[in-house]
Every structure is written in structure tokens, then in C-alpha cells.
C-alpha positions in Angstrom: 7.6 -55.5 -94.1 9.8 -52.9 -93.1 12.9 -53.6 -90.8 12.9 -52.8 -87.3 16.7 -52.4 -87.3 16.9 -48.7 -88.1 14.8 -48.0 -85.0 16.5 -50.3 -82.2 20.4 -48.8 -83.3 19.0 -45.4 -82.9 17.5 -46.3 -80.2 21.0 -47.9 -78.5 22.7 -45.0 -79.8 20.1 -43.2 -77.4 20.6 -45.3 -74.4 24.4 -45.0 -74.6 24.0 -41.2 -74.7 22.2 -41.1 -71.8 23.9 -43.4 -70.3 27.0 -41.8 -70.4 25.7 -38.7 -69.1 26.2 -38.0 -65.4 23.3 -37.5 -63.2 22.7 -34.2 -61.1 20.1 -32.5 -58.5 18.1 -29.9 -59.4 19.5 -26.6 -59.2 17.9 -24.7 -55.8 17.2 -20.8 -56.6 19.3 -18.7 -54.4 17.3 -17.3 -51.3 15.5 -13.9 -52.0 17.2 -10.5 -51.0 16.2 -9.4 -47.8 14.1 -6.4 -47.9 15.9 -2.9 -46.7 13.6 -0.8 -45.0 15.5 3.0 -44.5 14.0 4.5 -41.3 14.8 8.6 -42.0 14.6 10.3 -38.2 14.1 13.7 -38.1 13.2 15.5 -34.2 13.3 19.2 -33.1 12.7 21.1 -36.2 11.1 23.8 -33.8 10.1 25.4 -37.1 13.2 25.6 -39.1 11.7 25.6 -42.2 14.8 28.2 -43.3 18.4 27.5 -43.5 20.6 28.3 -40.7 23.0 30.8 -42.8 26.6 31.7 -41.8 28.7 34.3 -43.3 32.4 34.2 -42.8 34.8 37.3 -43.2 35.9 36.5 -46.6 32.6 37.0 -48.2 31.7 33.5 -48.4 27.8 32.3 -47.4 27.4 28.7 -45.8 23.9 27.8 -45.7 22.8 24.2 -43.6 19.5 23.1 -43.2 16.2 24.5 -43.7 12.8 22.6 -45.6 13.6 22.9 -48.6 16.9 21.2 -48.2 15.6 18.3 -46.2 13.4 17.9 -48.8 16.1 17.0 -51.4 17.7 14.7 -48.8 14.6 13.0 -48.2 14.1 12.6 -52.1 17.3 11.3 -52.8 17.3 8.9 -50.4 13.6 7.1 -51.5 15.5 7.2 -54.9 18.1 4.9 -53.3 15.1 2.7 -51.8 12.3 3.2 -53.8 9.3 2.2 -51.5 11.1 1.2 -48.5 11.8 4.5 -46.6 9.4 6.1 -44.2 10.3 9.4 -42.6 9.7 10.0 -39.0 9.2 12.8 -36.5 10.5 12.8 -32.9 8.5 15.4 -32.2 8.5 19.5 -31.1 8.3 20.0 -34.9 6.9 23.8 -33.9 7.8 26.4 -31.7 10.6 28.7 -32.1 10.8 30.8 -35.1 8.8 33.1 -36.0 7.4 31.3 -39.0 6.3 28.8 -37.1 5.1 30.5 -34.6 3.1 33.5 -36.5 1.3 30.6 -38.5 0.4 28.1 -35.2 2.7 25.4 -36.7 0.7 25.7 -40.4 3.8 26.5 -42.4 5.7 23.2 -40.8 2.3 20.5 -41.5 3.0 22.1 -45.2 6.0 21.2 -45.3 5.9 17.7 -44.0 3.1 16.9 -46.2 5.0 17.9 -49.1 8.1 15.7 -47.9 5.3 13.2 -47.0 6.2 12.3 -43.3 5.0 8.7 -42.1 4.4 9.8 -39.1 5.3 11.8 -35.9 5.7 12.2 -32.5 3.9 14.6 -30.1 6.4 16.6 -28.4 5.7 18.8 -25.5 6.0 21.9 -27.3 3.4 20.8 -29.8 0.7 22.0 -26.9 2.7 25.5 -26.6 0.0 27.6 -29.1 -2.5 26.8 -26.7 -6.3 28.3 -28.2 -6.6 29.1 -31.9 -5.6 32.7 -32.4 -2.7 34.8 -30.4 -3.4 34.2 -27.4 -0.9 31.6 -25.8 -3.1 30.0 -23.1 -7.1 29.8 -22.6 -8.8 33.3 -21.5 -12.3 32.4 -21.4 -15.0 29.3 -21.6 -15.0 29.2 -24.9 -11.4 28.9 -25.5 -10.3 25.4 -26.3 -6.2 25.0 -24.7 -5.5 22.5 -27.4 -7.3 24.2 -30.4 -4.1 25.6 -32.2 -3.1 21.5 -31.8 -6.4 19.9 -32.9 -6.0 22.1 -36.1 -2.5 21.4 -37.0 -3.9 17.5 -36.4 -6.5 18.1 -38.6 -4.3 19.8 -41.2 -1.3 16.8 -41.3 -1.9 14.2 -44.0 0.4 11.8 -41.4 -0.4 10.3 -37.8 0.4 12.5 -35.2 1.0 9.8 -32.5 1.4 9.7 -28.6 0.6 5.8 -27.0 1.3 7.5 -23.5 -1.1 10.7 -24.2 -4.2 10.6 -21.3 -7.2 12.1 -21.4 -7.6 13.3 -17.1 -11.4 12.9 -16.9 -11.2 9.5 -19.0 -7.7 7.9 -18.6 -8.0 7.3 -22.7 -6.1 8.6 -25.3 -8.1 11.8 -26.6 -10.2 11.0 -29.6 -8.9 14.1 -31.5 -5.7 12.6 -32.0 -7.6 10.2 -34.5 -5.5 6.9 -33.5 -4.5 5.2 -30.4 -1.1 6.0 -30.7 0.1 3.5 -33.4 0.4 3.2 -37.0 0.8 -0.1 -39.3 2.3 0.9 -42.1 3.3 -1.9 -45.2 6.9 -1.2 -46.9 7.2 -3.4 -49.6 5.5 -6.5 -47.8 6.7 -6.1 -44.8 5.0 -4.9 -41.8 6.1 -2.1 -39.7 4.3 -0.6 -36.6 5.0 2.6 -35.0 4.2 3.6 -32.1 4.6 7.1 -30.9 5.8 8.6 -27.4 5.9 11.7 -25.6 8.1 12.8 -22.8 6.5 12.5 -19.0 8.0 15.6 -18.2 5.6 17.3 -20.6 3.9 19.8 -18.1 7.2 21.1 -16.9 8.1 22.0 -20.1 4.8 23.6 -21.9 2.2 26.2 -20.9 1.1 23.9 -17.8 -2.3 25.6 -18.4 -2.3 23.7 -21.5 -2.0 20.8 -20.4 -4.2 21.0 -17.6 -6.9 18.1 -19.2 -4.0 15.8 -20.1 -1.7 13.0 -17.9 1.2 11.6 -19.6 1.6 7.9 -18.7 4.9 5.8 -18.2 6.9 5.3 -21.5 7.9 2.2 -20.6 4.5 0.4 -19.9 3.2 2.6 -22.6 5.4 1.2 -25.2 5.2 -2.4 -24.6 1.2 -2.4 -24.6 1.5 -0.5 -27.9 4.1 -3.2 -29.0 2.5 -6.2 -28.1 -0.9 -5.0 -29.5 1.1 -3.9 -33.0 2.7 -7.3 -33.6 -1.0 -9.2 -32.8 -2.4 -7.0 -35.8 0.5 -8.3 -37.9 3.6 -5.8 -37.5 6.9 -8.1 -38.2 9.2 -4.7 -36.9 7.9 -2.3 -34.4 9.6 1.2 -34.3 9.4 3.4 -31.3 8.8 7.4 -32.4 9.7 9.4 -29.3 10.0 12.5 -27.8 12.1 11.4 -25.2 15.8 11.1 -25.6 20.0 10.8 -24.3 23.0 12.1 -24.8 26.2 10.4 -26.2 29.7 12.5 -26.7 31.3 9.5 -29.0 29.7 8.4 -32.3 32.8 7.2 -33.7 31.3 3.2 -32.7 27.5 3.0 -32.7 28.0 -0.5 -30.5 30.2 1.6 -27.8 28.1 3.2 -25.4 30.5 4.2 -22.9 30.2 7.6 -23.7 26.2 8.1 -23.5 25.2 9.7 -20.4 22.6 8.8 -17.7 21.1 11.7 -15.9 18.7 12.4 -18.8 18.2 10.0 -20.7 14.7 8.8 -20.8 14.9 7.0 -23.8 17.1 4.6 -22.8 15.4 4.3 -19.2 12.4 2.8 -21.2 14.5 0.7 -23.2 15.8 -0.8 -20.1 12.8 -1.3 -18.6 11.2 -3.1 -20.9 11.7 -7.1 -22.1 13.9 -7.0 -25.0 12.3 -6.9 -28.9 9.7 -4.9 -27.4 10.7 -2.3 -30.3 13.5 -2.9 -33.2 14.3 0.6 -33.6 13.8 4.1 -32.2 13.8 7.6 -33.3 14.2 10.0 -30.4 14.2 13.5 -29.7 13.6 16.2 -26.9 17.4 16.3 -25.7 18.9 17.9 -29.2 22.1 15.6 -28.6 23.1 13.3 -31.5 22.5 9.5 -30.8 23.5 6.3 -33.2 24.0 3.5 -30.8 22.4 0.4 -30.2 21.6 -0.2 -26.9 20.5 -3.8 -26.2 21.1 -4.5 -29.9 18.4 -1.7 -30.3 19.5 0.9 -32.8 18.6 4.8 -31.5 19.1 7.9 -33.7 18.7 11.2 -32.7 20.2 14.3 -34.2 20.6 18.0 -32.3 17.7 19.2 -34.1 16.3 22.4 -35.5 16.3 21.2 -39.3 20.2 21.0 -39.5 20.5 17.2 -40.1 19.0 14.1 -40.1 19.3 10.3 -39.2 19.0 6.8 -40.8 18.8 3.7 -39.6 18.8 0.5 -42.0 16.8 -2.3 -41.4 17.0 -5.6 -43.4 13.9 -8.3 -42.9 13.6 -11.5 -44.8 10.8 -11.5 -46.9 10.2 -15.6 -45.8 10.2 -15.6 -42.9 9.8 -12.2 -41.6 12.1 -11.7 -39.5 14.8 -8.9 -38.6 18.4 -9.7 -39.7 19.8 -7.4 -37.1 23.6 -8.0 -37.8 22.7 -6.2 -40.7 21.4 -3.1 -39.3 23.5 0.0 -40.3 23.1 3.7 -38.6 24.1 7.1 -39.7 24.2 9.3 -36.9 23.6 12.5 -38.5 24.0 13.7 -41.9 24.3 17.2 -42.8 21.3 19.1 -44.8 23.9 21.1 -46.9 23.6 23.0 -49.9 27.5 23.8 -50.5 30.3 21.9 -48.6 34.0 22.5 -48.2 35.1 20.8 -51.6 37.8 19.1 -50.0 36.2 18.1 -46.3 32.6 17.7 -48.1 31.3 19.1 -45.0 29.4 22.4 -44.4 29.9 22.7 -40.3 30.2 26.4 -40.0 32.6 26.5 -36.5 35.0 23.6 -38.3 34.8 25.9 -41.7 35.9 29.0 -39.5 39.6 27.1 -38.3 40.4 26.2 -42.3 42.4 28.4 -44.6 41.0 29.1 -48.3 37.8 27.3 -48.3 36.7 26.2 -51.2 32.9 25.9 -51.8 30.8 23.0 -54.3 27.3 22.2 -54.6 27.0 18.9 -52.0 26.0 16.0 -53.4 24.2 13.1 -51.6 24.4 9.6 -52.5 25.9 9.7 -56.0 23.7 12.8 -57.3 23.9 17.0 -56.5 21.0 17.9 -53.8 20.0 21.3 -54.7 17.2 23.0 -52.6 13.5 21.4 -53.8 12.1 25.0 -55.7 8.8 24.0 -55.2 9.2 24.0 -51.4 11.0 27.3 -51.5 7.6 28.5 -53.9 5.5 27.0 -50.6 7.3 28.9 -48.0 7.6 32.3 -50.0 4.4 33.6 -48.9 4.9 32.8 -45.4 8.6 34.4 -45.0 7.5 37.7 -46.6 5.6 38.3 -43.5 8.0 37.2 -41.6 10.3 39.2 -42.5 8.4 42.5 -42.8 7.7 41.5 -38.4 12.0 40.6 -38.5 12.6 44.1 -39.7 10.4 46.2 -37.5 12.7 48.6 -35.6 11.8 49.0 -31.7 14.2 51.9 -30.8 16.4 49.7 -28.5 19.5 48.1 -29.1 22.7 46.8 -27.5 26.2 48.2 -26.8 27.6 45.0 -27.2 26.6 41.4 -27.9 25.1 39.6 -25.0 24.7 36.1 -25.1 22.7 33.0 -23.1 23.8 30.2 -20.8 22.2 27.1 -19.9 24.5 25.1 -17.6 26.2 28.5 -16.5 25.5 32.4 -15.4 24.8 34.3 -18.6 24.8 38.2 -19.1 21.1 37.7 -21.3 19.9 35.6 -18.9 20.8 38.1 -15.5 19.3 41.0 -18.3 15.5 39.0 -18.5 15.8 38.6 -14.8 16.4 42.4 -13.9 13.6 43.5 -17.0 11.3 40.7 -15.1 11.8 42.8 -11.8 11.5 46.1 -13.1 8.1 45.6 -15.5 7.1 43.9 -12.1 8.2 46.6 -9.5 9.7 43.3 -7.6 11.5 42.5 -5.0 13.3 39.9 -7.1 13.0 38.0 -10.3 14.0 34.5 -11.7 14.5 33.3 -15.3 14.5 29.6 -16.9 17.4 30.1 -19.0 15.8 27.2 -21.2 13.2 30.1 -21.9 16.3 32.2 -23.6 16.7 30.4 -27.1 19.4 33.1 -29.2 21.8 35.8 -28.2 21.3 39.2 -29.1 23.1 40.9 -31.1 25.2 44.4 -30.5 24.0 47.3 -32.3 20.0 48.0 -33.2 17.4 45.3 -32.3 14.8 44.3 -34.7 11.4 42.5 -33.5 13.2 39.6 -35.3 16.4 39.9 -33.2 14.1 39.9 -29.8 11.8 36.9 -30.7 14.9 34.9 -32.0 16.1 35.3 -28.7 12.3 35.0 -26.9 10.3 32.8 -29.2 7.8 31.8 -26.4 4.5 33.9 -25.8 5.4 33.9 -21.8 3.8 36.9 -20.1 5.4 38.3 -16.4 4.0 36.7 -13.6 4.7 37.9 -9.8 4.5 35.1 -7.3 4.2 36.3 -3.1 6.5 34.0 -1.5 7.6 33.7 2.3 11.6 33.3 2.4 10.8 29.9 3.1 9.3 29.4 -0.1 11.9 31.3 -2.1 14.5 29.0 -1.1 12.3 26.3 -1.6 11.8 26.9 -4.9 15.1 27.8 -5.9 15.8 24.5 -4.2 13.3 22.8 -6.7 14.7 24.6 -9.8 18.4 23.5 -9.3 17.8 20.0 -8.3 17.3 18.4 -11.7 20.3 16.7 -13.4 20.4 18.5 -16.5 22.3 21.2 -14.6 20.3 24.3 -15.3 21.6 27.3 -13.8 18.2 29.9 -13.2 18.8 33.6 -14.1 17.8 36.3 -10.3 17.7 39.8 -9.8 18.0 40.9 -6.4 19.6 37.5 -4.7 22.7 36.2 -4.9 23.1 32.2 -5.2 25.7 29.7 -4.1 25.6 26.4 -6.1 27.3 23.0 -5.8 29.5 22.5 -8.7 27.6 19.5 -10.1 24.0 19.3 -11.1 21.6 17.0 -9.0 19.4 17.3 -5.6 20.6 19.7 -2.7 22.5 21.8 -5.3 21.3 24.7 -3.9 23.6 25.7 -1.2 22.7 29.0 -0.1 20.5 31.9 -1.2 20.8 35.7 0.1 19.3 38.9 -1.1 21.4 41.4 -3.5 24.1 42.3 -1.3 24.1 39.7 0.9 21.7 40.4 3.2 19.8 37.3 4.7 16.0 36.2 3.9 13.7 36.2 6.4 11.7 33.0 6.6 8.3 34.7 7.4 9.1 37.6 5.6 7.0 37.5 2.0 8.3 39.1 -1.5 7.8 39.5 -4.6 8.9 37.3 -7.2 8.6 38.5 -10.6 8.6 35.3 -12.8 7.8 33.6 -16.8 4.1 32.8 -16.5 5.6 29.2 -17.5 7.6 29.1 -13.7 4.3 30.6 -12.1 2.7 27.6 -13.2 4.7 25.2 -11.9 7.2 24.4 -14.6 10.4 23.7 -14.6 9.4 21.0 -11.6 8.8 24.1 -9.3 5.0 23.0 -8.5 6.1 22.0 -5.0 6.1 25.6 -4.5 3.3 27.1 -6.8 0.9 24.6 -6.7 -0.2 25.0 -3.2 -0.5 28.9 -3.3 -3.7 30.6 -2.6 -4.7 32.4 -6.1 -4.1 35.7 -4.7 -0.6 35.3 -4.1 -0.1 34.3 -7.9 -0.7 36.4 -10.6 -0.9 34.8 -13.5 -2.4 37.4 -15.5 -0.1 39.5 -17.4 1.9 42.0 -15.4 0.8 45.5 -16.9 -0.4 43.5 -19.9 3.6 42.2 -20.7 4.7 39.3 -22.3 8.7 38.2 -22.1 9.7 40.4 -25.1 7.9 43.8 -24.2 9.0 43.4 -20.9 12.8 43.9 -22.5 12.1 46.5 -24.8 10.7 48.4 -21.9 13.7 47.9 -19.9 16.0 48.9 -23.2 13.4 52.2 -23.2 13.6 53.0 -19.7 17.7 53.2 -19.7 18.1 55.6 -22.9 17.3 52.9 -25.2 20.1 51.0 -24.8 19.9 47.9 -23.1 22.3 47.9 -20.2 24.5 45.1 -19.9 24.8 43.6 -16.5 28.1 42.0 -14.5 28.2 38.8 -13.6 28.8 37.2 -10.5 25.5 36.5 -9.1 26.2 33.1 -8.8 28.9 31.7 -7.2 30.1 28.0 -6.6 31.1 26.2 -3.5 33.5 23.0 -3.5 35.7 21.6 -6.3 35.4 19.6 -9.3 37.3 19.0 -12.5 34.3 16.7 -13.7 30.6 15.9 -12.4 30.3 12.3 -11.6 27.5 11.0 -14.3 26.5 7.4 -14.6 27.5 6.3 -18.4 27.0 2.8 -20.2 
């Protein structure tokens, strides 16, 4: 028999092994990576889809902006997060160039399904195109005042979405949008709803005719029934897309908001107004002022639109348990779309390039890799811009002595030009311009078609309004009294303004010369079709006129733009340039009181 002896000292020698070996816990595994989710906000392209192209003395071309750009942007950034970005739209992506507008938004649906937009807002000048075809409003029965929209819906491979849209008859949301205003979206597991929003103030600032069908609901109550109905379907973030925006003059500390403004700000009105995590994030629009702030520990991007930048906001969520991480939450305000930049500023801001000596230009470069334009983009558009261009570089036999250039907050010499063309095509007494409806300067020497509809982009037609001097005053009381501080182009009066923007602005009104209105006396206003129908918040006024003191149709068959040419015809072809002076301020101020947070 075989000894067991081998076995039992091997079997010590085991024992002592083990027993000298210290005992330890199982190693946990760290906790996963929280999932980044890069919001990309666009807002305002208004049809932009060419750069913006400045040329400086010395020869040298700047270009910023334009699709084809934003389209390298947006790819280099899904490089850095492969499946975790979604790019969103605040809205007016049409409207104002003559791409856009010659193709009823077409060209711009191209090129967001190319870049492959999530999503986007409705913004009030999505309605401008009215009807399918030229015509900017509906002429007849058969003319739908949303078919140019309906189609461009139709057309976009993304969500065009409006929680606050109304149908009048129904109090829905319009089944040709296709949704009801949100989108669930997954980005690599994690849930994310948006929810889209357009600004109340939509019939003051489209064709009201337009509109006519459609109410635009509260934001705020809007927002939180989209919310609450995202998160029950699963959302874990809900991001608000909105046409509605601030303004905020210091982006130097997204968590200061000492320097964002009050009197227009609807965005951050809603976010007030509503309980907080309602929404996790928002991309705004409608205001063209830059935003990255977070207000109530919300973060809000916004850039100053017209396809010249965009925004980011980083979100991080943990994959367990689903939740935000919001101290991790980073904003970019607004980078640059640039092809070249200042090799030693890396910027390509055209007014800064102007104050620096011996620029030197290099192809940008955007997180870690060159950005040059996407060429298949550029092969999309090409068909497009060729007619544009052959329309840009139509002669009309008018041009300038001298530059003249817009105002908004201020008098302007374009804006007292449209005013006096207004009145002459009209054969008016008098004549009032939205100076929101002036979108360029003109250039001195020989105008182009392109030159005029830079400067005119909307299919507005002259109206003539017959208003007692009661009601002229009224409704120069009404344009004036908003906070954003317009300043309205006349002909024929003379107006005396408070220094600050807000309600009883208007402090006086007289005809040219000074000579007082009669309060029974009636005249004739010659006006944008857009005022004639109330917008601008002069409805208090127009609304309540007998239809044979409006009309609406087409003055001798004019829109905005023929009515200047005529005017440049009618004075040797030269368009005269008019004095200012018109307007004329009563007490002092250094600064306009504005309520800031």
C-alpha cells in the first residue's frame, strides 16, 4: 500500500500558502462614463446659405458663414461625439436672401437635410411666403396662406415643431405640422425630448393675412404641458427649441447674468414662469443677440444669426440612473463658421480684422482638424445661386450718389427715403416705415435688383390707410410704445420722441413743417401692407377700420422695391438722399433704465 505522506505535506505546504496570504474584497468596477450629449443651436439663418464675404483694402477676402461652412462645423463636431450630437433650429430659417426667397425656403430644407437637422423651430417668418407661387399673401379661394409652409414641411426630413401653434377654428395644433409639437429622440441610450416654441408676437411680425387661421398660445403653459407629457413617454432631458429669445451684452461668465436685458426677453419670461426642470436646456432665437447663460441653472444659447455662427451646449447624463449631472454642463456661446482666420487671433470677425496691421490669413481649423467648406454642399447650392445671381445683376437704371444706410433704434437716411417713395407711389398725405422692414444699406453708385432686395427682402406691397388725426397719432402712439425701441420712418410729419423706448414715447406729432393735425381731419397714410394689417402692434388702429378706408391691395400694383426704383426714376434716376431731422427728442438721458438680472 502506498503512503499517504506524500499527499498530507503537500497538502500542509498548501495550507500554509494560503494561509499566509492576506485576504481582500473584491475589486468594484469603476462607475460608467456619463454620457455627453452636444446640443449644436443654430437660429436665424434667414437663408444664408452663402458666406457673408468681406474684402479689406489690402486685397485680402474674409469669408464667415454660409451652408457649406456650417456643414463642416457640424461634421467635425459629431466626429468629436460620434452619436451624441443633435442639431437644432430656433427658427426663421427663411426669409431674406434672395435664394431663399426665389425658391420659397427649398434651397434651405436642402441644406438642413444634408447637415441632417434634428429638429427645428417655427419661427414667425416661416409663414412669410404665404400661398405656393409669387404671390406673398392669398388672392383668391383657392389660395392656401400656408401652402409655401406645408410644402417646405413636407420637403424637411426633420420635425418642424411649434407646442404653442393653434389651429383658430379648433384650438389644436394643425395636423399639417405632422407632430404635436414634440420630438423623442434616443442619443446613445439616453432619452431626449424636444419640444418646439414660437414667439406670441407672431402676427405682428409676419403677413398677418397669413396668419389669419392660426393663435399662438402662452410659451410658458405651452412648454410645461409639452414637458410633462415628454418625460411620461420616457424623456430623461427635455430641451426647449424656441423662437423666442434675450439679450445679454457680457458672455465673458455664462453664470453672470447681470448683463442680460429684460424688456425683450421672452425666453427667459417663460423660464421664469414655469417650475424649475420643466426644460434642461434651450436653444433660442428671434432676437439675433448672442446668449450662453444659465438662468435658473438652465443653460440658453442663442447666436446673432444669419448663418455666421453657431452654439453648443454640453450635457452629461448618467447612463444608471438617468439623470442630468448639471455641474458638468459646458456652453460655447458662439463659435465662428470661418474658412480663414487671423493666424495669430484665430478669429475671422471682419470689424476686429479692419483695426489690426498686417493680417495674416490660415485655413481655420476646428477641434484639432482644418474645416474646409463641405464641396458637396457647394455642388447642392450651385444650381440655385446661378439664378440668383443672373436676378443680383439685373441693372434698373437707378442708383445712389452716395451710400445710404438703415436704423433701427434711430432716424436713418434709408429709412426717411422708403417713407417719402411710400408717399409718392401713393400720392399721400404722409407715409410711415417699419424700419425692421429695411434689412441692408444701399450702396453708392449703380443699384442692381440684388442691391434693392438685399436691402427689401420682403414681398410687402404699398398700402394707403384713411386716418382721422386722431388716429394718426394713435397709431404712431402704438408703434413707439414697445420696448425694443423702434424708431418708425414718416414723410410729411415731424415727431418728437422720449429718449427711452417704452409706453407714452410718443410725445408729440405735427405735419411737415410744423403745422398741427386736425383731430377730425382724415389723411392719407401711405404704408407696408405688413403695418396696414396690423403689424408692428398697430391693430388698435387698423383693425377697426371700415374696409374702404384700407387699401390693402397693391397701390398702382407696387410692392416695397418698385415703389423705390420709381422714386429713383422719377428724380433723374438717382435716388435723392434726404436730411435728417424728422425726429427729434425731448428730455435727457445718458442711459435707458432696463430691468437686467
Amino acid at each position: 500500500m502506498r503512503s499517504p505522506r506524500p499527499f498530507l505535506i503537500a497538502l500542509a505546504t498548501c495550507a500554509a500558502a494560503c494561509a499566509s496570504t492576506p485576504s481582500s474584497a473584491p475589486s468594484s468596477p469603476p462607475p460608467p462614463a456619463p454620457v455627453r450629449i452636444t446640443l449644436v443651436g443654430l437660429n436665424d439663418f434667414h437663408g444664408h446659405v452663402e458666406p457673408h464675404v468681406n474684402r479689406f483694402g489690402n486685397g485680402q477676402v474674409v469669408e464667415q458663414g454660409g451652408a457649406a461652412m456650417l456643414s463642416s462645423y457640424v461634421a467635425r463636431l459629431r466626429a468629436d461625439n460620434p452619436g451624441g450630437v443633435l442639431v437644432l433650429d430656433g427658427g426663421d430659417m427663411f426669409q431674406g436672401t434672395l435664394a431663399s426667397n426665389l425658391t420659397e425656403g427649398a434651397i434651405v430644407v436642402d441644406v438642413y437635410n444634408h447637415v441632417q437637422v434634428t429638429a427645428a423651430a417655427l419661427g414667425n417668418h416661416e409663414f412669410d411666403y404665404g400661398p405656393v407661387g409669387p404671390a406673398p399673401m392669398a388672392s383668391g379661394s383657392g389660395d392656401d396662406p400656408l401652402g409655401a409652409l406645408k410644402a417646405r414641411v413636407k420637403q424637411a426630413r426633420f420635425p418642424m415643431l411649434s407646442a404653442n401653434l393653434r389651429d383658430a377654428a379648433t384650438g389644436k395644433i394643425p395636423a399639417w405640422l405632422g407632430n404635436d409639437g414634440t420630438h423623442l429622440v434616443t442619443v446613445n441610450g439616453i432619452r431626449v425630448g424636444l419640444v418646439g416654441l414660437t414667439t406670441e408676437e407672431t402676427p405682428l411680425v409676419t403677413n398677418p393675412a397669413n396668419v389669419d387661421t392660426l393663435r399662438f398660445a402662452p410659451l410658458a403653459s405651452s412648454v410645461l404641458e409639452s414637458s410633462r407629457s415628454l418625460r411620461q413617454r420616457g424623456a430623461d432631458v427635455v430641451v426647449a427649441v424656441a423662437h423666442a429669445g434675450g439679450k445679454c451684452g457680457d458672455l465673458s461668465n455664462p453664470r453672470d447674468t447681470s448683463s442680460c436685458e429684460r424688456g425683450d426677453a421672452e425666453i427667459l419670461d417663460m423660464l421664469e414662469a414655469v417650475p424649475p426642470g420643466t426644460v434642461d436646456a434651450v436653444v433660442a432665437g428671434h432676437t439675433h443677440q448672442t446668449m450662453g447663460h444659465f438662468f435658473g441653472g438652465v443653460p440658453v444659447i442663442e447666436t446673432n444669426g444669419l448663418g455666421r455662427s453657431l452654439g453648443v451646449v454640453e450635457l452629461f447624463v448618467d447612463p444608471v440612473s438617468r439623470k442630468l449631472q448639471p455641474s458638468l454642463t459646458r456652453i460655447q456661446a458662439a463659435i465662428p463658421l470661418c474658412a480663414q482666420v487671423d493666424s495669430v487671433h484665430g478669429d475671422c470677425d471682419a470689424r476686429s480684422l479692419r483695426t489690426r496691421a498686417d493680417v495674416k490669413l490660415a485655413p481655420a481649423t476646428f477641434l484639432g482638424a482644418p474645416v474646409p467648406p463641405d464641396a458637396a454642399v457647394t455642388q447642392l447650392l450651385a444650381p440655385t445661386l446661378a439664378e440668383v445671381e443672373a436676378a443680383q445683376r439685373r441693372g434698373l437704371g437707378v442708383s445712389c450718389a452716395s451710400p445710404m444706410s438703415r436704423g433701427f433704434l434711430e432716424e436713418s437716411v434709408l429709412g426717411n427715403l422708403m417713407a417719402d417713395a411710400l408717399r409718392e407711389a401713393a400720392g399721400a398725405d404722409a407715409a410711415l416705415m417699419n424700419p425692421g422692414g429695411i434689412r441692408a444699406d444701399l450702396p453708392g453708385g449703380a443699384l442692381s435688383f440684388g442691391h434693392v432686395y438685399q436691402a427689401l427682402p420682403f414681398d410687402n406691397t404699398v398700402a394707403v390707410l384713411t386716418l382721422t388725426g386722431s388716429e394718426l397719432k394713435r397709431l404712431l402712439e402704438l408703434a413707439h410704445a414697445v420696448d425694443k425701441g423702434a424708431v418708425f420712418a414718416v414723410s410729411g410729419l415731424e415727431l418728437t420722441l422720449a429718449r427711452c423706448p417704452g409706453p407714452g414715447r410718443l410725445q408729440g406729432v405735427t405735419l411737415e413743417g410744423g403745422k398741427p393735425l386736425v383731430p377730425e381731419r382724415t389723411y392719407r397714410l401711405a404704408v407696408p401692407d405688413f403695418l396696414a394689417r396690423g403689424g408692428d402692434g398697430v391693430d388698435g388702429v387698423t383693425k377697426p377700420l371700415p374696409p374702404e378706408r384700407a387699401e390693402l391691395a397693391p397701390f398702382r400694383g407696387m410692392d416695397l422695391r418698385e415703389a423705390l426704383i420709381s422714386y429713383g426714376k422719377t428724380h433723374g434716376g438717382v435716388l435723392p438722399k434726404p436730411a435728417l431731422g424728422r425726429v427729434r427728442y425731448s428730455g435727457v438721458a445718458d442711459t435707458c433704465p432696463t430691468a437686467a438680472r
